[in-house]
C-alpha positions, 0 to 999 in steps of 0.5 A: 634059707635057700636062694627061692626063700631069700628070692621071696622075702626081697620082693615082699621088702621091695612091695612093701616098701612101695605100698608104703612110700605110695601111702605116705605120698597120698596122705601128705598130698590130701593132709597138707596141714602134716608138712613141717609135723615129721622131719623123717616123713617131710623127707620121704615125701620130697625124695619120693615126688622127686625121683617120679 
């Protein structure tokens, strides 16, 4: 792979990691009947409002 390729495929990580993070924080925010169901998600969540 060359540096512009590599280049392109960390911003897609970093995007989607984002729009990711973004959905969860929305769904738990209008769903809070979903808190306590998924540790891994409870965690997300907190460390995302967190570090706003």
């Amino acid at each position: 792979m060359d540096q512009q390729t590599t280049d392109q495929l960390r911003e897609r990580r970093i995007n989607l990691r984002l729009r990711h993070a973004q959905a969860l924080t929305s769904l738990m925010e209008e769903r809070s009947d979903l808190r306590g169901v998924h540790a891994l998600a409870d965690y997300f969540d907190e460390a995302v409002r967190w570090s706003a």
